[in-house]
C-alpha positions in Angstrom: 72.6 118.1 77.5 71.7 120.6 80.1 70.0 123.4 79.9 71.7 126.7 82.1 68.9 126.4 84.5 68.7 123.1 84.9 72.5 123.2 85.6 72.3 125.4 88.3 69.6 124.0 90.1 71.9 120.6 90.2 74.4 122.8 91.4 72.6 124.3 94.0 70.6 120.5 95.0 74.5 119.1 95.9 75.6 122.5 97.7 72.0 121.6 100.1 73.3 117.8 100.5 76.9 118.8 101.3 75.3 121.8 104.2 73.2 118.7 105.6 75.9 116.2 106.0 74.7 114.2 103.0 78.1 113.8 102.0 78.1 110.7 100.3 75.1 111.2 98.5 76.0 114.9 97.2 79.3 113.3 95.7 76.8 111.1 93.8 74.9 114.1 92.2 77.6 116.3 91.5 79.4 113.6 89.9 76.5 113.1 87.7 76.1 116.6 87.1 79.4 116.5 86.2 79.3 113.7 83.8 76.3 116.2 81.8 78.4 119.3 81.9 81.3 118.2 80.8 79.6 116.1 77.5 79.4 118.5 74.5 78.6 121.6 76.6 79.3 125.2 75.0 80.7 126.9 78.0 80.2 130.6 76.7 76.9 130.6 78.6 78.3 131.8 82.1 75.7 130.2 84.2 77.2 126.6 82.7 80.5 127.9 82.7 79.9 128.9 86.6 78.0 125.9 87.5 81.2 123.9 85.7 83.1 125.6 87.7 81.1 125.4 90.9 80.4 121.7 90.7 83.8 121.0 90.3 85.2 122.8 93.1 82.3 121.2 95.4 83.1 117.9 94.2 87.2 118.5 95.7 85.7 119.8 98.6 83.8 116.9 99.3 86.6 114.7 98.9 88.9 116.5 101.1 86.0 116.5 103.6 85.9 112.0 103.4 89.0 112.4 103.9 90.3 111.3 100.1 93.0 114.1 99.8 94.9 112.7 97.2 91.6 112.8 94.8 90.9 116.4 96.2 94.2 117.3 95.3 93.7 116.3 91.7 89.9 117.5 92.0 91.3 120.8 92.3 93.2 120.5 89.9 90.5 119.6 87.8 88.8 123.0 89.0 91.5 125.4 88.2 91.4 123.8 84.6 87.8 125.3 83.9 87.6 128.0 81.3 87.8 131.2 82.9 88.1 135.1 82.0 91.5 136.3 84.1 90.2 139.9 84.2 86.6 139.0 85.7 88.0 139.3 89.7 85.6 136.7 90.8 86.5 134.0 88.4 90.0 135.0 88.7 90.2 134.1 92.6 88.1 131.1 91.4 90.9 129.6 90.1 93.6 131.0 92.4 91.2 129.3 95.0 91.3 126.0 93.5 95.0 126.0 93.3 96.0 127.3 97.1 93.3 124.3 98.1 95.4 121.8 95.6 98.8 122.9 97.7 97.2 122.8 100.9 96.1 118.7 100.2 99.3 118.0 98.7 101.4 119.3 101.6 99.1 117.4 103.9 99.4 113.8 102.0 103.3 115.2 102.2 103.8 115.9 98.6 106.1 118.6 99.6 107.9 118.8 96.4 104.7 119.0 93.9 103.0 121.9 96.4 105.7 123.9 96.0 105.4 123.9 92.6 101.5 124.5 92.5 102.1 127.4 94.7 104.7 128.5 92.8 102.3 128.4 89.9 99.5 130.4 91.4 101.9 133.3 92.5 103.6 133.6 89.4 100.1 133.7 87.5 98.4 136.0 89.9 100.9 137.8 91.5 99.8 141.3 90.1 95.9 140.8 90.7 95.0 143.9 92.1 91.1 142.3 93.8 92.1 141.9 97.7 90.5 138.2 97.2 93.4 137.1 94.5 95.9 139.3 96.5 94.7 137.5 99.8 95.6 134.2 98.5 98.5 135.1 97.1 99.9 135.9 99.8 98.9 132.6 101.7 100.3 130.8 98.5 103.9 132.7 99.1 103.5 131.6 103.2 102.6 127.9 102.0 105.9 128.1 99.6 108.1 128.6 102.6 106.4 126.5 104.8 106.9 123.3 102.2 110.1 124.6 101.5 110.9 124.2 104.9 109.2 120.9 105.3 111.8 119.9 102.2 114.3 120.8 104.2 115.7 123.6 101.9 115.7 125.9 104.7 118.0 128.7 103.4 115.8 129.1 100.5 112.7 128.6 102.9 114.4 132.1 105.3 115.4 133.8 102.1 111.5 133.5 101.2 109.5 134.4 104.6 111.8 137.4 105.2 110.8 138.9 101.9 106.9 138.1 102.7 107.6 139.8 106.0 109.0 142.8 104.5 106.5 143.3 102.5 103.1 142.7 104.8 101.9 145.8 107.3 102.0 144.1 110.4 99.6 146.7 111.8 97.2 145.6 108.7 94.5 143.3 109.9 94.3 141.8 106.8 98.0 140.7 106.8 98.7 140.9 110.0 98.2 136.8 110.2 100.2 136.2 108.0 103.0 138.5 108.9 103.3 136.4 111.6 103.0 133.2 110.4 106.0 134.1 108.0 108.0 135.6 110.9 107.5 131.9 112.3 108.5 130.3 109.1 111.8 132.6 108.8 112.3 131.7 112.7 112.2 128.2 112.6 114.2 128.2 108.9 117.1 129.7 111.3 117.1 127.6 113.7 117.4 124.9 111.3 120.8 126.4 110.2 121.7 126.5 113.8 121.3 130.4 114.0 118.8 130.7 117.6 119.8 134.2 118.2 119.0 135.2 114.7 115.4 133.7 115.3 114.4 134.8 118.8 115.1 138.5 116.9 112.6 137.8 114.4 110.0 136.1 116.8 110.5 139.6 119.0 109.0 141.1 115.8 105.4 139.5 116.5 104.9 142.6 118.7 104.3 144.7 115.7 101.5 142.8 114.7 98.0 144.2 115.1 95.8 141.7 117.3 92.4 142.8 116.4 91.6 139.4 114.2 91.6 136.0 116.5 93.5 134.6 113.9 96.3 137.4 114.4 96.4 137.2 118.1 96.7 132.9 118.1 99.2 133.1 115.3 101.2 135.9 117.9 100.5 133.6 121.0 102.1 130.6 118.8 105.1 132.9 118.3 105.4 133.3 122.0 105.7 129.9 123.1 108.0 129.3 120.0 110.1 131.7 121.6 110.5 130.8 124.9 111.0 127.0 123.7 114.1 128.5 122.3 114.9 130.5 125.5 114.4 127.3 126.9 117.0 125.8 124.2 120.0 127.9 125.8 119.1 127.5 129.3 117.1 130.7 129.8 114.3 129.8 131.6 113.5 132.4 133.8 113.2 134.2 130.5 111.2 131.7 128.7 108.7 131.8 132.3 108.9 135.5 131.3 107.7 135.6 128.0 104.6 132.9 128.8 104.1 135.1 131.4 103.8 138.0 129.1 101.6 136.2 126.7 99.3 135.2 129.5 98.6 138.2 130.6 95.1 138.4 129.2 94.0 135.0 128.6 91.3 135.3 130.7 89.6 137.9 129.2 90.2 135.6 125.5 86.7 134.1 124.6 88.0 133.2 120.8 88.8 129.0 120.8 91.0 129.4 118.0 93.0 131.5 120.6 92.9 129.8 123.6 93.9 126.2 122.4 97.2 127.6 122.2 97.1 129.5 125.0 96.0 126.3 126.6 99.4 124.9 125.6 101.2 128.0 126.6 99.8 127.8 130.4 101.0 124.2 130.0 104.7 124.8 129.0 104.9 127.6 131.7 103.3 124.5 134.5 106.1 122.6 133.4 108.8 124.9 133.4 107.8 126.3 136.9 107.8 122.6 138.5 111.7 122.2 137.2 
């Protein structure tokens, strides 16, 4: 047995390893925390219940970070299991958290078909959490549903869900601005995989609506650009495709954000090649 304070001292002791690159030793001590919490405990003392929690999640973290993702997937799964009051918001997102990590792994090992399930899950079961930290990753759950839909290649169904996120997200929100985009580039490219290009250079036109305050917002609208002018490209239009790098290279220069100029990197590359044809 553990005592509250004891467990959260373990807790925090792996959290240090894991910040100094210990990584193999912190999955060794929260392993055997683990092994102490999880034997007999009463869990209606919220400092176990949170250092349950906590030890868990760090433990899928770690593994995802060796590079183990099947065992993180399940590891999160583990973590979403823990006993946990729905209408506390921070416990909530806990395990709304745990569950948009467990899609993410499982969509990277290519489980494709089991992710959209777990997403599926997590919307349906915190859909009407009004915190902006559950609503938050709701949203990237519904994204990560079309995306795998689309990766199962279901991609009617994958169109049919990105056009509703994107009708539902203020573009001009810099919350969801990201997002919007990312599901205008999922409802895009689910056209072009029923053969409908004109249909998804409209919606890729749309990424003009998007406020481009957050780095993440502006790379997401830059990736949009060069998706469209690869379709320009696609029907012989390149003048127009040179265009719309053009367009989106405007200010690179002045873009200090990395996240943003890798793919503006790639951008000044396609418009290079397409300017030497």
């Amino acid at each position: 047995m553990v005592s509250p304070q004891e467990a959260r001292q373990r807790t925090d002791a792996v959290m240090e390893l894991h910040e100094a690159g210990d990584l193999d030793e912190a999955i060794e001590e929260v392993e055997s925390l683990l092994a102490v919490l999880q034997d007999g405990h009463e869990l209606d003392d919220p400092v176990l219940r949170e250092s349950l929690f906590t030890a868990r999640f760090e433990r899928a973290v770690l593994l995802t970070e060796l590079g183990d993702l099947d065992a993180a997937a399940e590891a999160y799964a583990v973590a979403a299991t823990t006993p946990a009051d729905l209408d506390d918001p921070d416990q909530r997102h806990e395990i709304a958290l745990a569950l948009l990590n467990r899609g993410i792994c499982l969509d990277t090992v290519g489980d494709h078909e089991s992710a959209v399930k777990v997403y599926a899950d997590l919307v349906a079961r915190f859909q009407d959490a009004d915190d902006p930290v559950t609503a938050d990753q709701v949203v990237r759950a519904r994204v990560n549903h079309a995306a795998a839909l689309l990766a199962l290649q279901r991609p009617e169904e994958a169109s049919t869900s990105a056009a509703a996120i994107t009708s539902e997200l203020d573009p001009a929100d810099v919350v969801t601005a990201e997002q919007h985009v990312m599901a205008l580039r999922l409802q895009a490219a689910a056209l072009q995989a029923t053969g409908d290009v004109d249909g998804a250079i409209e919606v890729l036109l749309r990424r003009g609506e998007a406020t481009q305050e957050d780095p993440s917002a502006r790379a997401q609208v830059a990736a949009a650009a060069q998706e469209h002018a690869q379709l320009l490209v696609e029907l012989g239009q390149v003048d127009d495709a040179i265009v719309v790098l053009d367009e989106a290279l405007a200010d690179a220069e002045a873009e200090i954000d990395p996240e943003v100029t890798e793919v503006l990197d790639g951008l000044a590359t396609d418009r290079r090649r397409l300017a030497d044809r």
